[in-house]
SEVO-708968 format. One record per residue: y, z, x of N, C-alpha, C, O in turn; residue in three letters; residue number from 1. Coordinates in Angstrom, 3 decimals. Example, Ala and Ser with C-alpha at 12.3 -4.5 7.8 and 13.67 -1.06 7.14 Angstrom:
+----------+----------+----------+----------+----------+----------+----------+----------+----------+----------+----------+----------+------+-----+
|  n_north |     n_up |   n_east | ca_north |    ca_up |  ca_east |  c_north |     c_up |   c_east |  o_north |     o_up |   o_east | type | seq |
+----------+----------+----------+----------+----------+----------+----------+----------+----------+----------+----------+----------+------+-----+
|   -5.690 |    7.800 |   13.190 |   -4.500 |    7.800 |   12.300 |   -3.300 |    7.800 |   13.200 |   -3.319 |    8.465 |   14.236 |  ALA |   1 |
|   -2.250 |    7.080 |   12.850 |   -1.060 |    7.140 |   13.670 |    0.030 |    7.870 |   12.900 |    1.138 |    8.039 |   13.409 |  SER |   2 |
+----------+----------+----------+----------+----------+----------+----------+----------+----------+----------+----------+----------+------+-----+
This chain:
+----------+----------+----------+----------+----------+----------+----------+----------+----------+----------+----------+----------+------+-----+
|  n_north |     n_up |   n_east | ca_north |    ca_up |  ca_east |  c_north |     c_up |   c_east |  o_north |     o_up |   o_east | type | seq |
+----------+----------+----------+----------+----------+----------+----------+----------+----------+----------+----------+----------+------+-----+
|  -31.109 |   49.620 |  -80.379 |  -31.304 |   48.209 |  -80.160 |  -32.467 |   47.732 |  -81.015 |  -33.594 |   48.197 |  -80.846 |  UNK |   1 |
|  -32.219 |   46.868 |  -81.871 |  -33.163 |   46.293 |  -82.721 |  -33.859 |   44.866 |  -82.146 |  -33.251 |   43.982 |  -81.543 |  UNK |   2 |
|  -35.448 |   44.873 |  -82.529 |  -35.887 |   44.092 |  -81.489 |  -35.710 |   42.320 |  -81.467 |  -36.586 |   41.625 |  -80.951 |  UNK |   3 |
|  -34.910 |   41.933 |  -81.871 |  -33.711 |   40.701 |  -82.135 |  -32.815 |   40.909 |  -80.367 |  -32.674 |   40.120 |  -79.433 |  UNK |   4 |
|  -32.391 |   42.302 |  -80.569 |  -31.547 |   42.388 |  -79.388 |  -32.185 |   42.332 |  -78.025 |  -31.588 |   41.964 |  -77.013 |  UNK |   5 |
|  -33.242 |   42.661 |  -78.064 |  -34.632 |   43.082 |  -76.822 |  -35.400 |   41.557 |  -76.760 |  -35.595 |   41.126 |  -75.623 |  UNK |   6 |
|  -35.683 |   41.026 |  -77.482 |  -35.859 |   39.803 |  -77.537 |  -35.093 |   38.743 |  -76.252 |  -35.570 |   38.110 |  -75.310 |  UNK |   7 |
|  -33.167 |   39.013 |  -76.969 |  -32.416 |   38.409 |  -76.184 |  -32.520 |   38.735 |  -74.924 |  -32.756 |   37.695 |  -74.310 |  UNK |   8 |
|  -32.477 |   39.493 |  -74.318 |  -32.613 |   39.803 |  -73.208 |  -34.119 |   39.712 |  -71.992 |  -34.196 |   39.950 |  -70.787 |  UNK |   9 |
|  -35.144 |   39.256 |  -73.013 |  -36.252 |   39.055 |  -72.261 |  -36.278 |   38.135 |  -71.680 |  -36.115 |   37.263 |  -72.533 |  UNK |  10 |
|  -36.417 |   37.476 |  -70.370 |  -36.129 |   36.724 |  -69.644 |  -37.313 |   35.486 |  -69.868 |  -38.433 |   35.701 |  -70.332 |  UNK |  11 |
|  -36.801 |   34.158 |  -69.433 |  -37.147 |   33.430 |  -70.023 |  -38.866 |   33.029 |  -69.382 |  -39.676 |   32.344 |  -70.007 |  UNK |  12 |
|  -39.165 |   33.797 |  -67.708 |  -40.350 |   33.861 |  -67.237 |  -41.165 |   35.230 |  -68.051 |  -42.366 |   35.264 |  -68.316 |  UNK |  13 |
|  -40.507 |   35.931 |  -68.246 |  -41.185 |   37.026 |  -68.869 |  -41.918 |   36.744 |  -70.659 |  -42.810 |   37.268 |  -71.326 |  UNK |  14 |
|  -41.039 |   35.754 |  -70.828 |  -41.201 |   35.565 |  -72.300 |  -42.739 |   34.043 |  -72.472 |  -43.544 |   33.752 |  -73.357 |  UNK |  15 |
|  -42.414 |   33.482 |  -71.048 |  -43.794 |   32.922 |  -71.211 |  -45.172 |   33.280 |  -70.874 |  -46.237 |   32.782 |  -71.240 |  UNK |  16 |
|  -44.861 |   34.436 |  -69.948 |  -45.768 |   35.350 |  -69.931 |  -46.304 |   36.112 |  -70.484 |  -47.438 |   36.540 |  -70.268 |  UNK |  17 |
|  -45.210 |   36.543 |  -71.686 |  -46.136 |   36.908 |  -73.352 |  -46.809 |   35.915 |  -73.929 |  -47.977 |   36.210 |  -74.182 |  UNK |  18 |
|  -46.412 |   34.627 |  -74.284 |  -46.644 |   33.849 |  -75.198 |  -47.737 |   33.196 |  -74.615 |  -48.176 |   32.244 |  -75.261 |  UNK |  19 |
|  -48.373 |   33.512 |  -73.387 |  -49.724 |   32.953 |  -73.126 |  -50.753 |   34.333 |  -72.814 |  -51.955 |   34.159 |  -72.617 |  UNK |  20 |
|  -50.166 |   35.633 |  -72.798 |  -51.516 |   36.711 |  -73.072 |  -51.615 |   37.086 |  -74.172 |  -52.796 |   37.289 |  -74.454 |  UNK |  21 |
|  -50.462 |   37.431 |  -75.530 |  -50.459 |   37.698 |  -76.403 |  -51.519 |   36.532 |  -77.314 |  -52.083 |   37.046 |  -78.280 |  UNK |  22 |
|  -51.714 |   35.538 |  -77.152 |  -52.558 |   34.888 |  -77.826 |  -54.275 |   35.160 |  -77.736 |  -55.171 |   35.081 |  -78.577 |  UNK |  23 |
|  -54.249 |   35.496 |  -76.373 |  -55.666 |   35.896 |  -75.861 |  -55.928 |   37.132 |  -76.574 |  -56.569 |   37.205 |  -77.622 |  UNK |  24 |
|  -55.407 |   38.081 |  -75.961 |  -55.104 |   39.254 |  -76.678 |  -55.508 |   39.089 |  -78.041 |  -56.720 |   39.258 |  -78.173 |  UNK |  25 |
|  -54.993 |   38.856 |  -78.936 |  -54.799 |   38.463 |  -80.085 |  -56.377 |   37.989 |  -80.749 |  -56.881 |   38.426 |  -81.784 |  UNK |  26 |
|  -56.915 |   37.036 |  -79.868 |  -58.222 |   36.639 |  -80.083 |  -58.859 |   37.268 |  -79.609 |  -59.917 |   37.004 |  -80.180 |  UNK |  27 |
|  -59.172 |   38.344 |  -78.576 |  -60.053 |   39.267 |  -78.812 |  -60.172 |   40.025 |  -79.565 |  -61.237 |   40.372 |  -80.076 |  UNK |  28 |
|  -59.170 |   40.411 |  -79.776 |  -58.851 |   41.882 |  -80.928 |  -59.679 |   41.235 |  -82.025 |  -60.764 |   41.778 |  -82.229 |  UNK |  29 |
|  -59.403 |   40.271 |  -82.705 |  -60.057 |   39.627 |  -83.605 |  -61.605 |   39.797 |  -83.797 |  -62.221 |   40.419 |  -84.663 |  UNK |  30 |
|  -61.971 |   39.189 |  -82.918 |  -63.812 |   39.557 |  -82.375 |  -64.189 |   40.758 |  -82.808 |  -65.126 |   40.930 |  -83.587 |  UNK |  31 |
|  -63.283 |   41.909 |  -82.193 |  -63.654 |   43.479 |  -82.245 |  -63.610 |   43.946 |  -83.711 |  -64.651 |   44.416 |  -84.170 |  UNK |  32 |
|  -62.347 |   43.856 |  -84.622 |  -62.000 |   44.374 |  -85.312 |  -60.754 |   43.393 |  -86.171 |  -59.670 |   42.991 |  -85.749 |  UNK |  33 |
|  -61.138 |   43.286 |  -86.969 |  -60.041 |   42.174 |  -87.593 |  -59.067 |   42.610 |  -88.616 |  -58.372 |   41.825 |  -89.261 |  UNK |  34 |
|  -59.040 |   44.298 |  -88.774 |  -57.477 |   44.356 |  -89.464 |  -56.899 |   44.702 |  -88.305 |  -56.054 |   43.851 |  -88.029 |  UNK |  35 |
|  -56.979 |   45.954 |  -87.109 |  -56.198 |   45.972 |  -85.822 |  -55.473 |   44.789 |  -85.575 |  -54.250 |   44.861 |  -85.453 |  UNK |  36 |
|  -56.131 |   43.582 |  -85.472 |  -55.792 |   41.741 |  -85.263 |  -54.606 |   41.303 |  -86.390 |  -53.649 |   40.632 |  -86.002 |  UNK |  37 |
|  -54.661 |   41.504 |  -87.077 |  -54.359 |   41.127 |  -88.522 |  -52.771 |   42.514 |  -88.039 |  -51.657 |   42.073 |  -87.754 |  UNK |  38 |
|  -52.943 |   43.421 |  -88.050 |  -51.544 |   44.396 |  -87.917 |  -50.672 |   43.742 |  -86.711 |  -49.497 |   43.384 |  -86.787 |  UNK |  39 |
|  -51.820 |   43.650 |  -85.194 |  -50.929 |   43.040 |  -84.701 |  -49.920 |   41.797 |  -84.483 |  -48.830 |   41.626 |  -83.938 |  UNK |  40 |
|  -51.052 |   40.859 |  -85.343 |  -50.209 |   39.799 |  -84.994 |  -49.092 |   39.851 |  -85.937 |  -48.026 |   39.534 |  -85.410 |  UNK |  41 |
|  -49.023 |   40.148 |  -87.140 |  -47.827 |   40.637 |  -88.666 |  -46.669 |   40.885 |  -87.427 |  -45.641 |   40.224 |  -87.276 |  UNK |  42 |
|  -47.211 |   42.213 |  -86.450 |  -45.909 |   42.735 |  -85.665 |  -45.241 |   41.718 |  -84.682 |  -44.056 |   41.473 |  -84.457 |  UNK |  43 |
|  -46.840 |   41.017 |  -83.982 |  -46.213 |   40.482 |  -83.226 |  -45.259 |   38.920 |  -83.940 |  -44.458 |   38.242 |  -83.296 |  UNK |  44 |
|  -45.543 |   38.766 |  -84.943 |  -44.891 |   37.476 |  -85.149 |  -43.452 |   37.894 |  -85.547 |  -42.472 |   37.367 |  -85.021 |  UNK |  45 |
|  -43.346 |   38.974 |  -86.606 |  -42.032 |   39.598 |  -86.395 |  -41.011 |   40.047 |  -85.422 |  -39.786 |   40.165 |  -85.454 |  UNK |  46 |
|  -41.823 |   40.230 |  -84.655 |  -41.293 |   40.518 |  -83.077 |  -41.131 |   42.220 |  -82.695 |  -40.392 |   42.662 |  -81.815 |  UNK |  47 |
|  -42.214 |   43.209 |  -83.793 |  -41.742 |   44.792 |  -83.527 |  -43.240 |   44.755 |  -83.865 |  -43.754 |   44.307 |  -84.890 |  UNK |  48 |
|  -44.037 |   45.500 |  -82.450 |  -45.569 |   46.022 |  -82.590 |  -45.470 |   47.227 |  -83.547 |  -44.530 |   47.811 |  -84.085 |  UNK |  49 |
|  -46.796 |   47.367 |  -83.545 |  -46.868 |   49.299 |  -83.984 |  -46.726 |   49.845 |  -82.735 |  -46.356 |   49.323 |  -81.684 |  UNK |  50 |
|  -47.137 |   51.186 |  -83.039 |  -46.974 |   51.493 |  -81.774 |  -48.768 |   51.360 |  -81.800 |  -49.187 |   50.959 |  -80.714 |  UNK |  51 |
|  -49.774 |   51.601 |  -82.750 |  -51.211 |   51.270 |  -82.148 |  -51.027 |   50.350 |  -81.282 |  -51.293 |   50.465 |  -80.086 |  UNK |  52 |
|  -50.277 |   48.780 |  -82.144 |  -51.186 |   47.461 |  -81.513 |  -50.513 |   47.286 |  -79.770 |  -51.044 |   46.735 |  -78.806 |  UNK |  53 |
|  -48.810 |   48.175 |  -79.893 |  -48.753 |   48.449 |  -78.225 |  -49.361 |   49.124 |  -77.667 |  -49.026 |   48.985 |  -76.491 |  UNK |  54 |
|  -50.418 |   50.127 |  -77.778 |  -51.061 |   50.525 |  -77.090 |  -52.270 |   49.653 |  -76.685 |  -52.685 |   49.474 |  -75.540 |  UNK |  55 |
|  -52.684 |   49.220 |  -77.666 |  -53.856 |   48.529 |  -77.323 |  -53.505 |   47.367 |  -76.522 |  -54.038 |   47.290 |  -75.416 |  UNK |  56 |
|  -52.568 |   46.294 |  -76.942 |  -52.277 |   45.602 |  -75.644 |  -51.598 |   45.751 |  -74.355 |  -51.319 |   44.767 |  -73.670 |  UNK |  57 |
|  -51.247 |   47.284 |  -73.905 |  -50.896 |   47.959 |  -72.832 |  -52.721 |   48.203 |  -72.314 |  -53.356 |   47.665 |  -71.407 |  UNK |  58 |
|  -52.971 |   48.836 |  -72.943 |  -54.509 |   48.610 |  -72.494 |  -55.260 |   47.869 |  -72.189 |  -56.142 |   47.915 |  -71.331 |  UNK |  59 |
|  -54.886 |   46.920 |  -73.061 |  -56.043 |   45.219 |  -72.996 |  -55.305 |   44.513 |  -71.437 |  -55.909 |   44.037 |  -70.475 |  UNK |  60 |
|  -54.099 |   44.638 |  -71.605 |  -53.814 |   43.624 |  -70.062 |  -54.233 |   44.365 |  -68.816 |  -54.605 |   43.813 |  -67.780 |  UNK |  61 |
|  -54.158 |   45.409 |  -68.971 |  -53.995 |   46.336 |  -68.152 |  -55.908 |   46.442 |  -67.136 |  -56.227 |   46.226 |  -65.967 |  UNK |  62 |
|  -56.815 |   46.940 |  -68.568 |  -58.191 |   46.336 |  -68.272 |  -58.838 |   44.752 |  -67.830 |  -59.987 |   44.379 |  -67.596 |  UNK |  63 |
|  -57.823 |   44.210 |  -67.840 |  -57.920 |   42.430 |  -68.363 |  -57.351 |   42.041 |  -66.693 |  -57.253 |   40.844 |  -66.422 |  UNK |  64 |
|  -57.124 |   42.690 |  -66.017 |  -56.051 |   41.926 |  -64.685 |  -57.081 |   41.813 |  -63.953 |  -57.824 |   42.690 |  -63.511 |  UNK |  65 |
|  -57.117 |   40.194 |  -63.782 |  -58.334 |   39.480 |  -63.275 |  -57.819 |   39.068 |  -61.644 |  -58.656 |   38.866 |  -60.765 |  UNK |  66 |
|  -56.436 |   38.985 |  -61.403 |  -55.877 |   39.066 |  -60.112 |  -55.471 |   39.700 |  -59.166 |  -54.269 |   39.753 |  -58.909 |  UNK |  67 |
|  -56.366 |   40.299 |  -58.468 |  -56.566 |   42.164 |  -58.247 |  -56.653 |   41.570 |  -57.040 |  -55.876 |   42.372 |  -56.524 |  UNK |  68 |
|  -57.034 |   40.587 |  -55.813 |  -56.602 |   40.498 |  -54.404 |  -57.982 |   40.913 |  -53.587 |  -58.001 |   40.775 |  -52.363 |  UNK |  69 |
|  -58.837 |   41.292 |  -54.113 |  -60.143 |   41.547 |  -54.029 |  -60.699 |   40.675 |  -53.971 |  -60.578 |   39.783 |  -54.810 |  UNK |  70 |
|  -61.731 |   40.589 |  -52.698 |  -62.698 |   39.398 |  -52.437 |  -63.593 |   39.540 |  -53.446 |  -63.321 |   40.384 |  -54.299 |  UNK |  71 |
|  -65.172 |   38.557 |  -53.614 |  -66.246 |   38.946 |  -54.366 |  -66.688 |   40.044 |  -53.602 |  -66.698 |   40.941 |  -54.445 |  UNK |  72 |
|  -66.979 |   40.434 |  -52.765 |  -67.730 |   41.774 |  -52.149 |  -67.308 |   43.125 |  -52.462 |  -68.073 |   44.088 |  -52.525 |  UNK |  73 |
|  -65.433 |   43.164 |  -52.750 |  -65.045 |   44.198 |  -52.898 |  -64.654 |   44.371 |  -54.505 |  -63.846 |   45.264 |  -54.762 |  UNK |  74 |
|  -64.912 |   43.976 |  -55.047 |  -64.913 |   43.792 |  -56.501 |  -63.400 |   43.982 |  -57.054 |  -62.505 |   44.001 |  -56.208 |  UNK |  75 |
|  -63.041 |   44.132 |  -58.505 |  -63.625 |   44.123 |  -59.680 |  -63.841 |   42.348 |  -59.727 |  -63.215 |   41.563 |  -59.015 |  UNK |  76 |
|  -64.849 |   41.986 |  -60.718 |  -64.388 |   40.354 |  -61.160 |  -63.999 |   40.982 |  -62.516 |  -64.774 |   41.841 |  -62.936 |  UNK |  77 |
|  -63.204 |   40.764 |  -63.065 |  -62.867 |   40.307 |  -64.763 |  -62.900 |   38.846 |  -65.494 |  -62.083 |   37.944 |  -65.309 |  UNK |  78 |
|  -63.867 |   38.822 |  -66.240 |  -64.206 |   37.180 |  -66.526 |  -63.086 |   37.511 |  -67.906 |  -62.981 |   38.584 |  -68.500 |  UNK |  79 |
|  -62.424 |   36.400 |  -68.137 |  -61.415 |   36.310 |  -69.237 |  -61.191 |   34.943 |  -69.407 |  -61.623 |   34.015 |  -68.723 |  UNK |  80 |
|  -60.159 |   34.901 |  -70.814 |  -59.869 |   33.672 |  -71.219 |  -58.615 |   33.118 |  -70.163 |  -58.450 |   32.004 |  -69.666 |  UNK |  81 |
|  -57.900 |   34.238 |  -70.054 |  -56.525 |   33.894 |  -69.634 |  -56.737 |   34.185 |  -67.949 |  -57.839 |   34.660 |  -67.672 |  UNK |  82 |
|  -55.849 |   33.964 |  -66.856 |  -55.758 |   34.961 |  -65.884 |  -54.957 |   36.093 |  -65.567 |  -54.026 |   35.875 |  -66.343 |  UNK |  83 |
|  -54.762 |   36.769 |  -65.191 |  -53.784 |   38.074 |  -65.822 |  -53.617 |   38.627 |  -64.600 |  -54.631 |   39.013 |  -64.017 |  UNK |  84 |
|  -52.127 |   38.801 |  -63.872 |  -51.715 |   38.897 |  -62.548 |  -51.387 |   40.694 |  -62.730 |  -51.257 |   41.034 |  -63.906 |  UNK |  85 |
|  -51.258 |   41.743 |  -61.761 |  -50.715 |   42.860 |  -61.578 |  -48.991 |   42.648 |  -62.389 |  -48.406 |   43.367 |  -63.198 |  UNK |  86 |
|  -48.660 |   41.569 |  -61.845 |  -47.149 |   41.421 |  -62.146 |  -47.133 |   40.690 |  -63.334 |  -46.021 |   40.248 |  -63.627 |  UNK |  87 |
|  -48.032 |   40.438 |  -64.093 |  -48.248 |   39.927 |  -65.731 |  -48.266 |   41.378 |  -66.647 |  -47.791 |   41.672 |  -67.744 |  UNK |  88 |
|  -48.804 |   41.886 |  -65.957 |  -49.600 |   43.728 |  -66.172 |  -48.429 |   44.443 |  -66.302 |  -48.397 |   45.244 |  -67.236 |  UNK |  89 |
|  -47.419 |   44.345 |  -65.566 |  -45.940 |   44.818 |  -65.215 |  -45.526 |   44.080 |  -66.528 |  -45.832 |   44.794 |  -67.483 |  UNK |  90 |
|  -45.086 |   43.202 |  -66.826 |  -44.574 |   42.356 |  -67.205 |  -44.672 |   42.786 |  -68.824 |  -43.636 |   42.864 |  -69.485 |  UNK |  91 |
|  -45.939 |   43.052 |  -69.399 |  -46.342 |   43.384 |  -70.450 |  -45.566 |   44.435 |  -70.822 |  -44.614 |   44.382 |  -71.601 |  UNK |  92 |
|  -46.093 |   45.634 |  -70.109 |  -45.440 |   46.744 |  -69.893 |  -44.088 |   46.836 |  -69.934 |  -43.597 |   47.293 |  -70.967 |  UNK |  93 |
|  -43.336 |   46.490 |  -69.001 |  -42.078 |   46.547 |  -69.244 |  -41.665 |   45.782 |  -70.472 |  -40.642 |   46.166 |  -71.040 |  UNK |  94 |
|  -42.287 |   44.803 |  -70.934 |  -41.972 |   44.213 |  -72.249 |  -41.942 |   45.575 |  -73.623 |  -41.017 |   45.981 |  -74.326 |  UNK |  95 |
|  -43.330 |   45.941 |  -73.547 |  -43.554 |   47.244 |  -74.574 |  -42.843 |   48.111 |  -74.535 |  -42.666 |   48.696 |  -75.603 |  UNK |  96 |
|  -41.893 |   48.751 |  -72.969 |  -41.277 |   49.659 |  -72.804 |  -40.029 |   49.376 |  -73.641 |  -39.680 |   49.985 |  -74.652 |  UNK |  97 |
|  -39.368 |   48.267 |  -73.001 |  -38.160 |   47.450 |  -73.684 |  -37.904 |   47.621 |  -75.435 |  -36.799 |   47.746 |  -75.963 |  UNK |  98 |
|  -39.336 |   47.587 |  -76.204 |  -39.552 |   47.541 |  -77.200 |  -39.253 |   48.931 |  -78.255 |  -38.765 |   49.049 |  -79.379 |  UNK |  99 |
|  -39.884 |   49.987 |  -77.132 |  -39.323 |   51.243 |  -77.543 |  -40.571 |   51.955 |  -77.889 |  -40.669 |   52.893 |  -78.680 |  UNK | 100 |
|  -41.667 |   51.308 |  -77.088 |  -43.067 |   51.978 |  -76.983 |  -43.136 |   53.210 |  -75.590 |  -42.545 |   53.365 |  -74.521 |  UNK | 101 |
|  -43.795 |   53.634 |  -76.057 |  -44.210 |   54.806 |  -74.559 |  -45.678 |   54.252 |  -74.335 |  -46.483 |   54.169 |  -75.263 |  UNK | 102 |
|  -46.054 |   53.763 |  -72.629 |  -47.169 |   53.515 |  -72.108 |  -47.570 |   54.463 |  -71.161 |  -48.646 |   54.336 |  -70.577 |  UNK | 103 |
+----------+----------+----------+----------+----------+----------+----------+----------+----------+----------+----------+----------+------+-----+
């Protein structure tokens, strides 16, 4: 399945749920390191990551999930641009999996 075909099938809540972390994403990476930034977005605009820049944004959402159900007392806070749900976290993931990444 070529990722044209994986595309089609990404559902149309799932697909706005990329198109508002992948940008964040995207702008951090930048900050850190700006060819990593520069590879991913090439992939991501094509629509096929590396497998680095899927790792790293399997990582980045993953560290990044600011909606964890946790009061202030019991922590984590994650201060971020975006807000980033467990089931955004999923969401990613199963996106990368779809893709033909291993997380």
């Amino acid at each position: 399945m070529n990722g044209k075909d994986t595309q089609q099938q990404t559902s149309y809540e799932d697909r706005r749920t990329l198109e508002r972390l992948v940008p964040a994403w995207l702008e951090e990476t930048e900050r850190h390191d700006s060819a990593a930034a520069r590879e991913a977005r090439t992939g991501w605009e094509r629509g096929s990551l590396s497998d680095r820049s899927a790792q790293d944004l399997a990582h980045w959402v993953t560290a990044r999930v600011t909606d964890t159900g946790f009061n202030e007392e019991e922590g984590p806070q994650v201060e971020g641009a975006v807000r980033i749900t467990p089931a955004d976290k999923e969401t990613v993931h199963r996106w990368l999996t779809g893709q033909g990444h291993r997380i």
